[in-house]
PDBQT receptor file of N, H, CA, C and O in Angstrom, charges set to zero:
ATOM      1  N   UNK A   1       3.010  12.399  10.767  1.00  0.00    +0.000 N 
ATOM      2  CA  UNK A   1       3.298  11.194  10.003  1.00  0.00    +0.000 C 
ATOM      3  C   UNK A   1       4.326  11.545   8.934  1.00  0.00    +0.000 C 
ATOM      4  O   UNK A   1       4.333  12.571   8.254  1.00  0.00    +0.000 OA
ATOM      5  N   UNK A   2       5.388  10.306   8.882  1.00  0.00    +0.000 N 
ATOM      6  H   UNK A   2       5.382   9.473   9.435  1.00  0.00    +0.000 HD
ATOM      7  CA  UNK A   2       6.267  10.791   7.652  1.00  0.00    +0.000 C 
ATOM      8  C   UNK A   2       5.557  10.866   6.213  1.00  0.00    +0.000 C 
ATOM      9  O   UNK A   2       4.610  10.137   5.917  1.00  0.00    +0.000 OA
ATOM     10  N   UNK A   3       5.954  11.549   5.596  1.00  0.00    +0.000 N 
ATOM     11  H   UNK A   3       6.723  12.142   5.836  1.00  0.00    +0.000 HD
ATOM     12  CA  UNK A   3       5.917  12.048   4.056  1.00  0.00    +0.000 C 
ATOM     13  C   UNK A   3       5.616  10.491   3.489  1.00  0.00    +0.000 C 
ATOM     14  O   UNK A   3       4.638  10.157   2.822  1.00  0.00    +0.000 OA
ATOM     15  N   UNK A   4       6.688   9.655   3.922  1.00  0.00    +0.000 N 
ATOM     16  H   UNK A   4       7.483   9.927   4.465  1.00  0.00    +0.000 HD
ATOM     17  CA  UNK A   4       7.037   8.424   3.230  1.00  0.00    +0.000 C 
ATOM     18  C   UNK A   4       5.991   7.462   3.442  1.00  0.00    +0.000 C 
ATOM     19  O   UNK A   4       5.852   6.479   2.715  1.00  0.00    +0.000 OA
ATOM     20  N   UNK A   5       5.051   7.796   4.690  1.00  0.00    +0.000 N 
ATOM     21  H   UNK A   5       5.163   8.594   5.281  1.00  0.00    +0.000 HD
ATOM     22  CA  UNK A   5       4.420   6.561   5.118  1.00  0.00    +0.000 C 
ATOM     23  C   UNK A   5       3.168   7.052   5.055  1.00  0.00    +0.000 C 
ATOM     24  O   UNK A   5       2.787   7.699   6.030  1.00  0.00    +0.000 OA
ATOM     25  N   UNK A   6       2.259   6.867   3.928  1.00  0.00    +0.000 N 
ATOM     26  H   UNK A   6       2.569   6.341   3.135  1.00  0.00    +0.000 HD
ATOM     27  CA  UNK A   6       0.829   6.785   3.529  1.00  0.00    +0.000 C 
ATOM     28  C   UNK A   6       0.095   6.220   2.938  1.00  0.00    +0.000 C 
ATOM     29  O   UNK A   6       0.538   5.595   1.975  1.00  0.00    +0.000 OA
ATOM     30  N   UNK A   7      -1.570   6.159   3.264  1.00  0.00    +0.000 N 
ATOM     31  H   UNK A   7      -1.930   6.668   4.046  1.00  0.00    +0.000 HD
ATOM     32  CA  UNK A   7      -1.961   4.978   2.118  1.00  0.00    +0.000 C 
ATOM     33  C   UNK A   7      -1.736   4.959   0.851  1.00  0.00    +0.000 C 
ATOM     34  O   UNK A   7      -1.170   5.930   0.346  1.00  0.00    +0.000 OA
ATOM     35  N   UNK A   8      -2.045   4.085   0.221  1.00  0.00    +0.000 N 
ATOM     36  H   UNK A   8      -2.505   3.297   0.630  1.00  0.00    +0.000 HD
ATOM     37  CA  UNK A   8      -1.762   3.940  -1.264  1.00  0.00    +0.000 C 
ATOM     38  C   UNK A   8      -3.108   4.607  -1.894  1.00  0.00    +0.000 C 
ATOM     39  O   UNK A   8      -4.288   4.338  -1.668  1.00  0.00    +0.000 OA
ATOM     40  N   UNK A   9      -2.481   5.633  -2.818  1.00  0.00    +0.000 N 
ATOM     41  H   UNK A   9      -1.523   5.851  -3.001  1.00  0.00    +0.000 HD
ATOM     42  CA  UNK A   9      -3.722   5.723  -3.655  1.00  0.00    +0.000 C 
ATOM     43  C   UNK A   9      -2.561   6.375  -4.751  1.00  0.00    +0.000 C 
ATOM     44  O   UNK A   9      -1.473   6.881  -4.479  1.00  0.00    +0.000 OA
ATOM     45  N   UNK A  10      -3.266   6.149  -6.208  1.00  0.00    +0.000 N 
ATOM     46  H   UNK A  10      -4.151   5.737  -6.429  1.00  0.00    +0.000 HD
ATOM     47  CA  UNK A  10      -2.910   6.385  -7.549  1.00  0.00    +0.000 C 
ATOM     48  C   UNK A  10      -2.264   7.830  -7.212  1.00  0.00    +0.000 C 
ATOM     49  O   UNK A  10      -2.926   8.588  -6.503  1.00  0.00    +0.000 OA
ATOM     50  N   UNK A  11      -0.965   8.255  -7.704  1.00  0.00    +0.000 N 
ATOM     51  H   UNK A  11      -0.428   7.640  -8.280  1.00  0.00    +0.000 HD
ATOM     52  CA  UNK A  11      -0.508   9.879  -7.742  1.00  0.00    +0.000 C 
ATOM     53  C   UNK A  11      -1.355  10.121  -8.989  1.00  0.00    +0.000 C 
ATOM     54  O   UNK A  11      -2.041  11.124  -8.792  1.00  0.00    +0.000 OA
ATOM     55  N   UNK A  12      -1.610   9.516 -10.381  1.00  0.00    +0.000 N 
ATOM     56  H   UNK A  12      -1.052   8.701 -10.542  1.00  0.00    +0.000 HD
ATOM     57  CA  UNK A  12      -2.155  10.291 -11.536  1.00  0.00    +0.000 C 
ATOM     58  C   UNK A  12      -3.565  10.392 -11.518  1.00  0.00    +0.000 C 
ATOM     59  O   UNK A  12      -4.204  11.352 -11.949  1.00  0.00    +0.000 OA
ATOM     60  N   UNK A  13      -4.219   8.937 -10.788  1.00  0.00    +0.000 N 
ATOM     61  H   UNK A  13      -3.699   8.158 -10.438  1.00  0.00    +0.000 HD
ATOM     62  CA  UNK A  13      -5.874   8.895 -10.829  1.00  0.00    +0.000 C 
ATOM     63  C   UNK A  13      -6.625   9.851  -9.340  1.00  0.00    +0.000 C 
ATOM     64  O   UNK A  13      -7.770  10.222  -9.082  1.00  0.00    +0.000 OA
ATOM     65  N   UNK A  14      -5.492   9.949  -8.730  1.00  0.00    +0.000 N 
ATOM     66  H   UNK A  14      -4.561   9.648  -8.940  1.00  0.00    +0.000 HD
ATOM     67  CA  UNK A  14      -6.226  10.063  -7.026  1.00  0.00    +0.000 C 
ATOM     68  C   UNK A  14      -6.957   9.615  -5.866  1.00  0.00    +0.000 C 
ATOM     69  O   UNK A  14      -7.383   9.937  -4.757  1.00  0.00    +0.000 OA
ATOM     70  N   UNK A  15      -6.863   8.616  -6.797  1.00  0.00    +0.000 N 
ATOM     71  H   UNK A  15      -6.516   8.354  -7.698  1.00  0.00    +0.000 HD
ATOM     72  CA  UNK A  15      -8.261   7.406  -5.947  1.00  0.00    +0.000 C 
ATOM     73  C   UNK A  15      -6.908   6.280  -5.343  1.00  0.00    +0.000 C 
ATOM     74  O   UNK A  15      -5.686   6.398  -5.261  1.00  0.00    +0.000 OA
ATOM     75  N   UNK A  16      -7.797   5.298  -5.038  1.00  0.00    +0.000 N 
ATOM     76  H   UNK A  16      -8.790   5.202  -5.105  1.00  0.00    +0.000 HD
ATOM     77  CA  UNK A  16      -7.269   3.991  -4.545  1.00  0.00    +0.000 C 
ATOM     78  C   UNK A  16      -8.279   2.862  -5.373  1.00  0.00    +0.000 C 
ATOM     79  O   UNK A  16      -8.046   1.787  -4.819  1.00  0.00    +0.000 OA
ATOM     80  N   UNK A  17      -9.077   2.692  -6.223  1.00  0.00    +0.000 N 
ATOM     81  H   UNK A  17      -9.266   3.565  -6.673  1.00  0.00    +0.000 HD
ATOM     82  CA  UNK A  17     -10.085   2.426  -6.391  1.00  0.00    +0.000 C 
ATOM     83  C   UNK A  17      -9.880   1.423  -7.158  1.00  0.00    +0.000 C 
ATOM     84  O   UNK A  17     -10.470   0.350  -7.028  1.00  0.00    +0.000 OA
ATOM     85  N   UNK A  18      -8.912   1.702  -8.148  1.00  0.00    +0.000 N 
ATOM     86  H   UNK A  18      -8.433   2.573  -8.253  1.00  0.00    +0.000 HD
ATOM     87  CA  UNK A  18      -8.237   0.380  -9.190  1.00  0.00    +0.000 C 
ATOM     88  C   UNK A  18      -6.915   0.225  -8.555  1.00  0.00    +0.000 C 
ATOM     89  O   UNK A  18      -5.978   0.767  -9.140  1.00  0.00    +0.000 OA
ATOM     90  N   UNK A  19      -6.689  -0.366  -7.549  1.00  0.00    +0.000 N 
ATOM     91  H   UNK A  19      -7.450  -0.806  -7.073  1.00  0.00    +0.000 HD
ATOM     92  CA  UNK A  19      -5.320  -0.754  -7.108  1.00  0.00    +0.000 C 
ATOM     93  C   UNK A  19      -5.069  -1.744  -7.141  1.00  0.00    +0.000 C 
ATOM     94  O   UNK A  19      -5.697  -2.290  -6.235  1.00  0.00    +0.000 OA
ATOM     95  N   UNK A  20      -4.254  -2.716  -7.859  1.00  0.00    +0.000 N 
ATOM     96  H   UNK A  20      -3.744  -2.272  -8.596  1.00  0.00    +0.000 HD
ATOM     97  CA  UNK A  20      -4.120  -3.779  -7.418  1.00  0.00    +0.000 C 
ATOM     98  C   UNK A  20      -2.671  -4.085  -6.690  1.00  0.00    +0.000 C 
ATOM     99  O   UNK A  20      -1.724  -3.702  -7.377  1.00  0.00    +0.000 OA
ATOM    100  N   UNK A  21      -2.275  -4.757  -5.314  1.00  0.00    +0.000 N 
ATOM    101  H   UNK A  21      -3.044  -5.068  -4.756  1.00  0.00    +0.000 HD
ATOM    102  CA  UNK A  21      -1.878  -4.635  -4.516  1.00  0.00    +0.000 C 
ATOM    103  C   UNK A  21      -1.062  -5.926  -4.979  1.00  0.00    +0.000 C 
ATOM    104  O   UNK A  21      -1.668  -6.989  -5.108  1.00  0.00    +0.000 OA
ATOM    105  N   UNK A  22       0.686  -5.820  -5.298  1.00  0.00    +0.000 N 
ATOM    106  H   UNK A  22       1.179  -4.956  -5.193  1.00  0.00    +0.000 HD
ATOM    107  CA  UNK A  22       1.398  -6.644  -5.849  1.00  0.00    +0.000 C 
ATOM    108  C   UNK A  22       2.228  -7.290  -3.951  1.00  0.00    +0.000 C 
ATOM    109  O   UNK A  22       1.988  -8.305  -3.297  1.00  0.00    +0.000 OA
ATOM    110  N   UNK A  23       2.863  -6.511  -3.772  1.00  0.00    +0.000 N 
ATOM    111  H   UNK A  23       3.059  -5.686  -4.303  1.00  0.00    +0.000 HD
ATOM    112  CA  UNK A  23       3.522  -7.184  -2.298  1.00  0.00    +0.000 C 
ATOM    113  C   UNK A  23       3.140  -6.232  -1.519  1.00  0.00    +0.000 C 
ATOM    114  O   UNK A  23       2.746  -5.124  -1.884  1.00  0.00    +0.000 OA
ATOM    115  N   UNK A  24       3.252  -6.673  -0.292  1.00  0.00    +0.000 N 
ATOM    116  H   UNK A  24       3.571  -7.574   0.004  1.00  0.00    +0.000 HD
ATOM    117  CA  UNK A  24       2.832  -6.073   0.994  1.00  0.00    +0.000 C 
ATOM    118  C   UNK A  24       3.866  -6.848   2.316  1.00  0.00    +0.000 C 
ATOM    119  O   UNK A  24       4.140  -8.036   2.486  1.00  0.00    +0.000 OA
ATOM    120  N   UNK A  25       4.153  -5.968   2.884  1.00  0.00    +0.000 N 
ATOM    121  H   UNK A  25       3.931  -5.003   2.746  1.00  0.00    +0.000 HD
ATOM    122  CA  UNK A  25       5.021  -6.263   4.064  1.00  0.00    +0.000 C 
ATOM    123  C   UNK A  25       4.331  -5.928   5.353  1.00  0.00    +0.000 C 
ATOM    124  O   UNK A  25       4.130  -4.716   5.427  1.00  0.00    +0.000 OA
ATOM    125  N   UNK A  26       3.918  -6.577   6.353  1.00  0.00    +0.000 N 
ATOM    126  H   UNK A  26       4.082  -7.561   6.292  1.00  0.00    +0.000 HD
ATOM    127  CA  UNK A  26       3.044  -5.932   7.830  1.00  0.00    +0.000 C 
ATOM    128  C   UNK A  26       4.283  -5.481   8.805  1.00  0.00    +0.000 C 
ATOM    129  O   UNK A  26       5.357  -6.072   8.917  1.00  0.00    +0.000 OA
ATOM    130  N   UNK A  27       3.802  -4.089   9.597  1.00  0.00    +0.000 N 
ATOM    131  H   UNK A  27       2.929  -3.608   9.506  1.00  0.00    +0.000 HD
ATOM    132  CA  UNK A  27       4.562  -3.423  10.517  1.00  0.00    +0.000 C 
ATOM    133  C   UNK A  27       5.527  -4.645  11.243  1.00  0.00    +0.000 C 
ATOM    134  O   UNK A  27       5.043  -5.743  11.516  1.00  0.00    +0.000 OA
ATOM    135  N   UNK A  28       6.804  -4.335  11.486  1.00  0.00    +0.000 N 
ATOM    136  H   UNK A  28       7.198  -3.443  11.265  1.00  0.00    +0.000 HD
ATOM    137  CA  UNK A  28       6.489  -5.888  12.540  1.00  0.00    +0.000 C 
ATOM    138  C   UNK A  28       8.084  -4.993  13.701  1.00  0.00    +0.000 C 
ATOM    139  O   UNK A  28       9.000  -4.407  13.124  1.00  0.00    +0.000 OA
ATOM    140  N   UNK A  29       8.046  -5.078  14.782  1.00  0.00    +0.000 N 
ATOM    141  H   UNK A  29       7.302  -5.554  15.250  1.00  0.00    +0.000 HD
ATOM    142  CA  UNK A  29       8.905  -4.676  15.506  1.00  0.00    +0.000 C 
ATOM    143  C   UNK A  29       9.877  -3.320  15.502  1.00  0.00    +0.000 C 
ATOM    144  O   UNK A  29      11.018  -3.045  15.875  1.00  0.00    +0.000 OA
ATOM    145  N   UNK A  30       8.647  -2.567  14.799  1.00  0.00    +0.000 N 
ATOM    146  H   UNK A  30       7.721  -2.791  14.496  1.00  0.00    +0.000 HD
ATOM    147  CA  UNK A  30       9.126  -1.141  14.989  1.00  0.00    +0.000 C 
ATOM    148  C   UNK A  30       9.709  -0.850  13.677  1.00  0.00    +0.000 C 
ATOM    149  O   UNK A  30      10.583   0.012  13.582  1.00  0.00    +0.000 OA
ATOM    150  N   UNK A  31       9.322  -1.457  12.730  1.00  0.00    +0.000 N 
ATOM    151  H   UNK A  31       8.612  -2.158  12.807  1.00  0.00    +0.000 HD
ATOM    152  CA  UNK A  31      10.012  -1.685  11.253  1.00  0.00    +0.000 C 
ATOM    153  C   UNK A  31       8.556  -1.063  10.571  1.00  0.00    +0.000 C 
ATOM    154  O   UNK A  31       7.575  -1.772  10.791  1.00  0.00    +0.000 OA
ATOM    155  N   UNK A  32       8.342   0.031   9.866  1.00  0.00    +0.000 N 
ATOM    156  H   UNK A  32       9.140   0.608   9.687  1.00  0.00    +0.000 HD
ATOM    157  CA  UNK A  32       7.138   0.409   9.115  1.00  0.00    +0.000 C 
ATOM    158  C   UNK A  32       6.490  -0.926   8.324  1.00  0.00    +0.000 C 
ATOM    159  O   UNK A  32       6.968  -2.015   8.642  1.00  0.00    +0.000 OA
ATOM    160  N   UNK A  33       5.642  -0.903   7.516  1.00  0.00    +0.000 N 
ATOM    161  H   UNK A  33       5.254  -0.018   7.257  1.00  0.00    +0.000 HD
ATOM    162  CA  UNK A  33       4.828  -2.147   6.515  1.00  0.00    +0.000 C 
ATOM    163  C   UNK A  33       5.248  -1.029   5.443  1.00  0.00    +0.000 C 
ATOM    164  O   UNK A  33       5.343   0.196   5.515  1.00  0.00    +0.000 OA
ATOM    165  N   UNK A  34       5.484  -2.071   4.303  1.00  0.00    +0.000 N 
ATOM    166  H   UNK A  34       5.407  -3.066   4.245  1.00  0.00    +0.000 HD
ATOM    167  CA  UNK A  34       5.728  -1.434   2.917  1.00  0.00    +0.000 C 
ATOM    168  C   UNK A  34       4.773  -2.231   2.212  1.00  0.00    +0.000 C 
ATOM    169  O   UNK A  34       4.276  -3.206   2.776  1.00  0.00    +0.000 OA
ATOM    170  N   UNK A  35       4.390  -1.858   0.778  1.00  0.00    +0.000 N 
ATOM    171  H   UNK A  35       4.793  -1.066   0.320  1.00  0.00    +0.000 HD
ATOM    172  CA  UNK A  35       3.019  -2.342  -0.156  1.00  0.00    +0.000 C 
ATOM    173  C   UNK A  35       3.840  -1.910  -1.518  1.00  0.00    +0.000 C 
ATOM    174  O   UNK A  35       4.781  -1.128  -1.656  1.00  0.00    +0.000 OA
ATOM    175  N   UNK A  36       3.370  -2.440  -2.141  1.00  0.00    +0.000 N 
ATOM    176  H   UNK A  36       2.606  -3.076  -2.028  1.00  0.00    +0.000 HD
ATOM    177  CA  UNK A  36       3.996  -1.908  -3.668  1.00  0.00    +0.000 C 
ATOM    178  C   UNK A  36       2.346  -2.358  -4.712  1.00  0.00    +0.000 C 
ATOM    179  O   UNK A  36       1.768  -3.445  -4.715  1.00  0.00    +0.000 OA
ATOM    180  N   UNK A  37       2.082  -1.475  -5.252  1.00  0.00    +0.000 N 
ATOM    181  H   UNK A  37       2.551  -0.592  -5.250  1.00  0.00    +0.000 HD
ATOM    182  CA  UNK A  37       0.962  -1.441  -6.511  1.00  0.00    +0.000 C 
ATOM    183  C   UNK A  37       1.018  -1.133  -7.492  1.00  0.00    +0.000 C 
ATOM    184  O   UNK A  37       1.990  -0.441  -7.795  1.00  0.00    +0.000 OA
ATOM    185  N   UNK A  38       0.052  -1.458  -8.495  1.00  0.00    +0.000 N 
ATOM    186  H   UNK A  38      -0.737  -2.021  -8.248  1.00  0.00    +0.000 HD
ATOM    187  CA  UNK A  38      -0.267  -1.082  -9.585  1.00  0.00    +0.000 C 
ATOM    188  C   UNK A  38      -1.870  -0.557  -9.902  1.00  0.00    +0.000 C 
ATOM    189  O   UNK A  38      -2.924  -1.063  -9.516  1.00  0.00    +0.000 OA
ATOM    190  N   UNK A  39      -1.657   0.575 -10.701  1.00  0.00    +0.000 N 
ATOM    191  H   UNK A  39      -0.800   0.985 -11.014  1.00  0.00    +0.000 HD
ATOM    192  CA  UNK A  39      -3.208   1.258 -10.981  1.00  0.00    +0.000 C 
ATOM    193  C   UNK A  39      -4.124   0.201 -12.098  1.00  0.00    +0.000 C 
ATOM    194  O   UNK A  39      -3.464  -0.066 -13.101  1.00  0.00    +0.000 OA
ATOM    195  N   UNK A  40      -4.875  -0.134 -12.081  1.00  0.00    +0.000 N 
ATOM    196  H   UNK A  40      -5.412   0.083 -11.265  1.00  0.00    +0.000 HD
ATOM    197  CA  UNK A  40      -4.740  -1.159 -13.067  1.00  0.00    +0.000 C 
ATOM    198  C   UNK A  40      -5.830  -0.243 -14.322  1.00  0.00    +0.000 C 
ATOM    199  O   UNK A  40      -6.149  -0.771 -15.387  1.00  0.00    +0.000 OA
ATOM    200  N   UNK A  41      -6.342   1.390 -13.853  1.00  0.00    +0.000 N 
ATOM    201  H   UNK A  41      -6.082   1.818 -12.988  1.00  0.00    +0.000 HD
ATOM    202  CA  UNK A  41      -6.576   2.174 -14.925  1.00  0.00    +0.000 C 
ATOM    203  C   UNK A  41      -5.899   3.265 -15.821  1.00  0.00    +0.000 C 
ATOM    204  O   UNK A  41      -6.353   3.830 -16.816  1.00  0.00    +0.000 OA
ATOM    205  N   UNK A  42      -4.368   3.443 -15.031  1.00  0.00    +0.000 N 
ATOM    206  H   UNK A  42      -4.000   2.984 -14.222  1.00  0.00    +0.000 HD
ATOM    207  CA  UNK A  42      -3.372   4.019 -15.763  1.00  0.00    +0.000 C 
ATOM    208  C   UNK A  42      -1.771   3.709 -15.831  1.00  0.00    +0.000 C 
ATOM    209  O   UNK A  42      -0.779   4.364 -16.152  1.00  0.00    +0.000 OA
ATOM    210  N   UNK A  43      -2.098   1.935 -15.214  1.00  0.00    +0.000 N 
ATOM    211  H   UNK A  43      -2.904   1.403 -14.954  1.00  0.00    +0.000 HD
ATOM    212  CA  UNK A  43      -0.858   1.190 -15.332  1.00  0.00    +0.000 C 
ATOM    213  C   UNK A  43       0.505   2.061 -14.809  1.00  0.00    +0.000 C 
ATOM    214  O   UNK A  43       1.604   1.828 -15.312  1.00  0.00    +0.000 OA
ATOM    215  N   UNK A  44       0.381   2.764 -14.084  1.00  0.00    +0.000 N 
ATOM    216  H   UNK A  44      -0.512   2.953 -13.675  1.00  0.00    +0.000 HD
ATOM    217  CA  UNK A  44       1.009   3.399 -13.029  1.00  0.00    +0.000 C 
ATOM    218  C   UNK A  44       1.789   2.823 -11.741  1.00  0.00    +0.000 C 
ATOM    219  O   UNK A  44       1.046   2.513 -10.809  1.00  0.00    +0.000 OA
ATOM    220  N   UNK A  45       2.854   2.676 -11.588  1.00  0.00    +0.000 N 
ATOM    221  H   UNK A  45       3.457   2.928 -12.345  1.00  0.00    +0.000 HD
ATOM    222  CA  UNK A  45       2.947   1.508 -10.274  1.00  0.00    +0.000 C 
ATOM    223  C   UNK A  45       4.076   2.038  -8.904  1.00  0.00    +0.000 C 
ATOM    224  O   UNK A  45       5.160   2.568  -9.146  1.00  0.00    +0.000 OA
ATOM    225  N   UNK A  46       3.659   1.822  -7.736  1.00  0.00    +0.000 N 
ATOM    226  H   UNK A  46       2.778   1.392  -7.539  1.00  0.00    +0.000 HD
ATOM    227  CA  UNK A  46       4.248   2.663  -6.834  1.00  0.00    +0.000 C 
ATOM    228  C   UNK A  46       4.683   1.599  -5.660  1.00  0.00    +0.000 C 
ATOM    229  O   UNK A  46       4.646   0.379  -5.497  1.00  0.00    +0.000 OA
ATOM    230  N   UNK A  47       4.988   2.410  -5.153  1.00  0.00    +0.000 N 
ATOM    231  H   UNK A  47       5.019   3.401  -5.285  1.00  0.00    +0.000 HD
ATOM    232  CA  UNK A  47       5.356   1.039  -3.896  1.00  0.00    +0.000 C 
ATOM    233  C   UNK A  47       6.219   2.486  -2.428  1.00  0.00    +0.000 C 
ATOM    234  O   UNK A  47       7.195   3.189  -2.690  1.00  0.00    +0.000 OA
ATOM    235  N   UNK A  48       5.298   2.505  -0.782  1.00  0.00    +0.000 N 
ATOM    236  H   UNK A  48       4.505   1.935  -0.569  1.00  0.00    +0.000 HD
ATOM    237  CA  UNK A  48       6.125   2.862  -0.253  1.00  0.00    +0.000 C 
ATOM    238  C   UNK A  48       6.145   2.628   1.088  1.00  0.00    +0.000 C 
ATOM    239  O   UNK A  48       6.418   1.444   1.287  1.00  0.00    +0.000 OA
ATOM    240  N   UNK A  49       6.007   3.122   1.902  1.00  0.00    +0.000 N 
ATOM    241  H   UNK A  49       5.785   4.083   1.740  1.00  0.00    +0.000 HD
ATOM    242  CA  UNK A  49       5.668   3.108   3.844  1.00  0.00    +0.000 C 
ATOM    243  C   UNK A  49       4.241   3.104   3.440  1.00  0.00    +0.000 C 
ATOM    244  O   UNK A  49       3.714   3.708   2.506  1.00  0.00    +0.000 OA
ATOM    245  N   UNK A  50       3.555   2.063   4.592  1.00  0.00    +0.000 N 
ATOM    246  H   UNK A  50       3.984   1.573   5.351  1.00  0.00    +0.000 HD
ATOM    247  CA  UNK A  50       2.130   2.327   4.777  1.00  0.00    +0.000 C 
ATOM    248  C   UNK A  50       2.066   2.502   6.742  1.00  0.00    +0.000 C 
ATOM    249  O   UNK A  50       2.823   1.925   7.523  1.00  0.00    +0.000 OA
ATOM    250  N   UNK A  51       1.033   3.376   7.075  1.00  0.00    +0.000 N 
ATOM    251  H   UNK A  51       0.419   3.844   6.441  1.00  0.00    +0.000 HD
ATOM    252  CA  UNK A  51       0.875   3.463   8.533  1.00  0.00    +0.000 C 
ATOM    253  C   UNK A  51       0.460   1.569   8.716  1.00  0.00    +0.000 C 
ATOM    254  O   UNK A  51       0.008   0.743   7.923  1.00  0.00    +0.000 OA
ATOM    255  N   UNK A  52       1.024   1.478  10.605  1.00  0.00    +0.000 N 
ATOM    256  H   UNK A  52       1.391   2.150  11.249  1.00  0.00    +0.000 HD
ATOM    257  CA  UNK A  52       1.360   0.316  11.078  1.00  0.00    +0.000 C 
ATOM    258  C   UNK A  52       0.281  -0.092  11.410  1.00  0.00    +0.000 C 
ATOM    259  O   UNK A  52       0.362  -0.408  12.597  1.00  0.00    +0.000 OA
ATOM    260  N   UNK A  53      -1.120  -0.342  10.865  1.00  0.00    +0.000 N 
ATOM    261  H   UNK A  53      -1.185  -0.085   9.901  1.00  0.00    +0.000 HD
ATOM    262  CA  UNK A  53      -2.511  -0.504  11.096  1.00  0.00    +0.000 C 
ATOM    263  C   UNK A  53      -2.959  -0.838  10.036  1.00  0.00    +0.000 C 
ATOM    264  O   UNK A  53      -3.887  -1.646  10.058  1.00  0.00    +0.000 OA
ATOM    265  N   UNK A  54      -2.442  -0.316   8.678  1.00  0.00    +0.000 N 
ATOM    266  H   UNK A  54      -1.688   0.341   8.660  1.00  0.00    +0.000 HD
ATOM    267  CA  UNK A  54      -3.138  -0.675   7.861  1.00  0.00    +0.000 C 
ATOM    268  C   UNK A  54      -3.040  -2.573   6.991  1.00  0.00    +0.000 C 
ATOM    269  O   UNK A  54      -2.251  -3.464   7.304  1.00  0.00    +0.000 OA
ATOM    270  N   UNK A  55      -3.704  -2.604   6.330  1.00  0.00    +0.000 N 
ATOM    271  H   UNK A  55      -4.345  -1.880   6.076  1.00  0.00    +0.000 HD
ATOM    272  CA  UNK A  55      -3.375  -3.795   5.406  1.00  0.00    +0.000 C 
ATOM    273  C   UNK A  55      -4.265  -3.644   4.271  1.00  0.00    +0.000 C 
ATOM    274  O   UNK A  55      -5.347  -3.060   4.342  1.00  0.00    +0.000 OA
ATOM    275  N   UNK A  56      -3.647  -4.345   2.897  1.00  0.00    +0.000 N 
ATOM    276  H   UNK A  56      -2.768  -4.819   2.840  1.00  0.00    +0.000 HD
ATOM    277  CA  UNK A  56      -4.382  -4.103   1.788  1.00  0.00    +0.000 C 
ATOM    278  C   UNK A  56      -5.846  -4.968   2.087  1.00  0.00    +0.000 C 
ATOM    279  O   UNK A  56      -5.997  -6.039   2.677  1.00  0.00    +0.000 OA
ATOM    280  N   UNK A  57      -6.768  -4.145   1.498  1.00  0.00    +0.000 N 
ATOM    281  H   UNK A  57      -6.645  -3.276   1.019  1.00  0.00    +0.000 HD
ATOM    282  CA  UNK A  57      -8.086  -4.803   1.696  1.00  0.00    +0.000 C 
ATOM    283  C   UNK A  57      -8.537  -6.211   0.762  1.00  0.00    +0.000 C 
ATOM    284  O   UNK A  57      -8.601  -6.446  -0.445  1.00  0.00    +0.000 OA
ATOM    285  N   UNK A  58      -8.829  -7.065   2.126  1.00  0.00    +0.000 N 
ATOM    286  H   UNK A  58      -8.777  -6.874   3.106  1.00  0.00    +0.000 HD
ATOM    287  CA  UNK A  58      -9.355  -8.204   2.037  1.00  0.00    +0.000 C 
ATOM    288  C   UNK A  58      -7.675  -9.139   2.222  1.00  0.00    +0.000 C 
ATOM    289  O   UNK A  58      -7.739 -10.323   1.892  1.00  0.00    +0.000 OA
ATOM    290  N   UNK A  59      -6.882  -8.849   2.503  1.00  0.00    +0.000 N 
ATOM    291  H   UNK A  59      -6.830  -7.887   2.771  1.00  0.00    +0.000 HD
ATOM    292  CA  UNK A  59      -5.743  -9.563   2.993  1.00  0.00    +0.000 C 
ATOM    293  C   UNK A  59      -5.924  -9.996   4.453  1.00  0.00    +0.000 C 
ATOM    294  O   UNK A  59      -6.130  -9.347   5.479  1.00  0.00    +0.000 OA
ATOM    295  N   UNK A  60      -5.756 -11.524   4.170  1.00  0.00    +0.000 N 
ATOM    296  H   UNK A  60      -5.588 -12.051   3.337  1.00  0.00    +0.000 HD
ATOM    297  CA  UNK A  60      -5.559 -12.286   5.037  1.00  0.00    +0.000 C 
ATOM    298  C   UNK A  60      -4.025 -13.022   5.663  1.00  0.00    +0.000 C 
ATOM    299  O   UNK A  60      -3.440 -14.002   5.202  1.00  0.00    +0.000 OA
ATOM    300  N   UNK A  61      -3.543 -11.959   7.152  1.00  0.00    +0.000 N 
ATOM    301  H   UNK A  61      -4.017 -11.163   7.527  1.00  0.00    +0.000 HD
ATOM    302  CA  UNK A  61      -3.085 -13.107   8.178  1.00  0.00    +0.000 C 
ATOM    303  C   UNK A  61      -2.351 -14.127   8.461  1.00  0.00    +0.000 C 
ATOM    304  O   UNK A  61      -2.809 -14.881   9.319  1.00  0.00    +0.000 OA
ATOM    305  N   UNK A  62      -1.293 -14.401   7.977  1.00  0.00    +0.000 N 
ATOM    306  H   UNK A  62      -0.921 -13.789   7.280  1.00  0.00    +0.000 HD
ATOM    307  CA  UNK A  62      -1.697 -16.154   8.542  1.00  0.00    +0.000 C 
ATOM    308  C   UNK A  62      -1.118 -16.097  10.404  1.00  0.00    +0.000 C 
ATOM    309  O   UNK A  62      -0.456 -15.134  10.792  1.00  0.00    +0.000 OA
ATOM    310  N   UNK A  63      -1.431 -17.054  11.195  1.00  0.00    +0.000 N 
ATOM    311  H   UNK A  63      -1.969 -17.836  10.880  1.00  0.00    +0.000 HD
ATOM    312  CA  UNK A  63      -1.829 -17.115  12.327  1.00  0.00    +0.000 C 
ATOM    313  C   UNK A  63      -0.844 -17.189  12.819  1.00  0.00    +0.000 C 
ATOM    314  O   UNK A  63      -0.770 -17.276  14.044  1.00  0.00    +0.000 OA
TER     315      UNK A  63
């Protein structure tokens, strides 16, 4: 897996635990999904490749 494309979790906290999940892009035709966040316990904010399976939790779809 590239360097570039992993889940999101805090670089300063290590967790994923306070994330709050600002945009999100889904895999779509061979194009990676990108996510961009914020830690919301050390106001930290990142954004990069996520693997083509994932989605921020509790995101919904539309049809």
């Amino acid at each position: 897996m590239d360097s570039a494309v992993q889940l999101p979790v805090c670089r300063q906290c290590g967790v994923d635990d306070y994330l709050i999940f600002e945009f999100f892009t889904p895999a779509s035709d061979g194009v990676p999904g990108t996510v961009s966040y914020t830690c919301s316990a050390c106001d930290s904010f990142a954004g990069h490749e996520v693997p083509s399976n994932w989605t921020p939790p509790g995101w919904h779809r539309e049809p």
